[in-house]
C-alpha positions as CSV (number, residue, x, y, z in Angstrom):
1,X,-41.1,-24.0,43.6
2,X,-40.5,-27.5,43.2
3,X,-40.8,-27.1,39.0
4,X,-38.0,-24.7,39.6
5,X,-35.2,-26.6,41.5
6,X,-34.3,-28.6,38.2
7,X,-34.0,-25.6,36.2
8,X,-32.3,-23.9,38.9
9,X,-29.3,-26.5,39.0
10,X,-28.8,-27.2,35.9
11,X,-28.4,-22.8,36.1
12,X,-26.0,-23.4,38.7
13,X,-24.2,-26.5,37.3
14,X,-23.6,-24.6,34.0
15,X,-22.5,-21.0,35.2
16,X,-20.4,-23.6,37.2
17,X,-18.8,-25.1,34.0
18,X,-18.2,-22.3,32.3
19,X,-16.1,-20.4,35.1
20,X,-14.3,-23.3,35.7
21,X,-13.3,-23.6,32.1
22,X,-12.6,-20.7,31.6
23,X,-10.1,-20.4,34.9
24,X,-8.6,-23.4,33.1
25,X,-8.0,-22.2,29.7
26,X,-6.1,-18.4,30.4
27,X,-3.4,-20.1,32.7
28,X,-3.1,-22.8,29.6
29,X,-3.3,-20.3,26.7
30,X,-0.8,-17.8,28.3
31,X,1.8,-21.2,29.4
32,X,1.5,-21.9,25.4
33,X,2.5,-18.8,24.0
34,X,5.6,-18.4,26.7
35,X,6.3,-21.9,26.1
36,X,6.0,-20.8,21.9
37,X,8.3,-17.6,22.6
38,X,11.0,-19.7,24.0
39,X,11.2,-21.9,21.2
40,X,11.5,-19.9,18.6
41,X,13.9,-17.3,20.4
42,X,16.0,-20.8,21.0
43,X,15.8,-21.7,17.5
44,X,16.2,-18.0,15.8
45,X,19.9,-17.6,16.0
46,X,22.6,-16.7,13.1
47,X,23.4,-20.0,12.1
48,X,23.8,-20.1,8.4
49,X,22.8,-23.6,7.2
50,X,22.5,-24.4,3.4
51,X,22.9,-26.4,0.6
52,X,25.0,-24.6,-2.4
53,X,26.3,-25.2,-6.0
54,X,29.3,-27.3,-6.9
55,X,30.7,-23.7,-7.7
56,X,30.3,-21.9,-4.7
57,X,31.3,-25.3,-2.4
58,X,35.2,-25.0,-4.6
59,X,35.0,-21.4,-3.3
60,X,34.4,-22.1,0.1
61,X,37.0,-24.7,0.1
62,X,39.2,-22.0,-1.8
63,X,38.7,-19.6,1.3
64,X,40.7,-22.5,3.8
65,X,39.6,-22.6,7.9
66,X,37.0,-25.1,7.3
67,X,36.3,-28.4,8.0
68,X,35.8,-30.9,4.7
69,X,33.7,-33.7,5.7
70,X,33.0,-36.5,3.3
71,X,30.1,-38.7,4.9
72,X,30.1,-41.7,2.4
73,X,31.3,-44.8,3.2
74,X,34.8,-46.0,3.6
75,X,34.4,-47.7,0.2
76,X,32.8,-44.5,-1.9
77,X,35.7,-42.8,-0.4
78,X,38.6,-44.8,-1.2
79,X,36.8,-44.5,-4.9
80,X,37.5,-40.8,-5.0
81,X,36.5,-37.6,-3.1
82,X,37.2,-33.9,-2.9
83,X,41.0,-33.1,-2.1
84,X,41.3,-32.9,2.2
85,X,38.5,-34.5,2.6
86,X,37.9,-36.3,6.0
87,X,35.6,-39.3,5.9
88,X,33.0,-39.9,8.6
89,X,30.8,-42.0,7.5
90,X,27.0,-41.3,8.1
91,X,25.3,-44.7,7.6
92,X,28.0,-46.6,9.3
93,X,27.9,-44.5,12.6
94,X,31.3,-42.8,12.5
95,X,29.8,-39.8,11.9
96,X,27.6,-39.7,14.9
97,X,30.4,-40.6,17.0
98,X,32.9,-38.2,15.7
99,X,30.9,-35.2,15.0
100,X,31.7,-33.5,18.3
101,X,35.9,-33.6,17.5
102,X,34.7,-30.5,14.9
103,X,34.7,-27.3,15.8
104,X,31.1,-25.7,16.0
105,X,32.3,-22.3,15.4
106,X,34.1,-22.9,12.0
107,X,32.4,-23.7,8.7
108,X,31.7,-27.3,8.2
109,X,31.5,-28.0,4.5
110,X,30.0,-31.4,3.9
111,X,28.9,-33.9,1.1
112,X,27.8,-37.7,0.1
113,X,26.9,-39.2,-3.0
114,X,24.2,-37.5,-4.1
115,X,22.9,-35.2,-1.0
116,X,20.5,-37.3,1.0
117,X,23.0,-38.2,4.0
118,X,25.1,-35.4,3.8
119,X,21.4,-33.1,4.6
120,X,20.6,-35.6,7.6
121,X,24.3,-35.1,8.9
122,X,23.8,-30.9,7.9
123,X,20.4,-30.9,10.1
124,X,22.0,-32.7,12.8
125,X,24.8,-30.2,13.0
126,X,22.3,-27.8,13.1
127,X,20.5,-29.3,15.9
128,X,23.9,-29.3,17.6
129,X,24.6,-26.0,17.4
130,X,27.2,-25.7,14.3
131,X,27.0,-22.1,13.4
132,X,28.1,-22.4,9.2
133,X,27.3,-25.6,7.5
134,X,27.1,-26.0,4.0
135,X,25.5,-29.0,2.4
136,X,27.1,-29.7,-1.9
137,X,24.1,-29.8,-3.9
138,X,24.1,-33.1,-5.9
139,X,26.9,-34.6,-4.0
140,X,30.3,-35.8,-5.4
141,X,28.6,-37.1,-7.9
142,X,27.7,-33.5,-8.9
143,X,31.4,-32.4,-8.5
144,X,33.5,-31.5,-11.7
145,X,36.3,-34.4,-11.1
């Protein structure tokens, strides 16, 4: 009997293990996919978000109730930009500051230089809550002026 009391715990000790793992795991498993459902019911909504020709940004501004945002800087602005155009600029802070005077639930038609800051400010809109945002492909330097 005495050969058999190792063998015997180490039974024990592993049945042991594996039920308390296994308690473990189910509670974490099901807390992950509820957890996984939230998110992406949070993040599936009708937002339209997207970056479009030079063509089809002149016929959104053509449609009017929007909001022109030009995110360059004070100086690229005062250089030229797209008729109504409101200047925020990204890199300077402005536009984090005064992103929440627009209105979330009208389109926000935005555009920098060449795209790069004008898709940070679109994704933070997005992460806002801005239901129609739409990014100029190529910037103002893509725009027929």
């Amino acid at each position: 009997m005495k050969n058999n009391k190792p063998l015997i715990l180490l039974l024990l000790a592993t049945i042991f293990l594996i039920a308390s793992c296994s308690e473990d795991l189910e509670p974490k498993t099901k807390k992950e996919v509820i957890t996984k459902e939230v998110e992406s019911t949070e993040n599936n909504t009708s937002a339209i978000i997207k970056d479009i020709s030079p063509e089809a940004f002149k016929r959104k501004i053509a449609n009017g109730n929007r909001q022109l945002i030009d995110v360059r800087t004070p100086a690229e602005y005062s250089n030229g930009t797209i008729e109504d155009a409101i200047n925020l600029d990204f890199n300077g802070g402005v536009f984090e500051n005064e992103y929440e005077n627009l209105d979330p639930n009208q389109t926000v038609l935005i555009f920098c230089a060449s795209g790069g800051r004008s898709t940070k400010a679109k994704m933070l809109l997005k992460e806002r809550g801005f239901q129609e945002v739409y990014n100029l492909i190529g910037g103002y330097n893509n725009w027929p002026h």
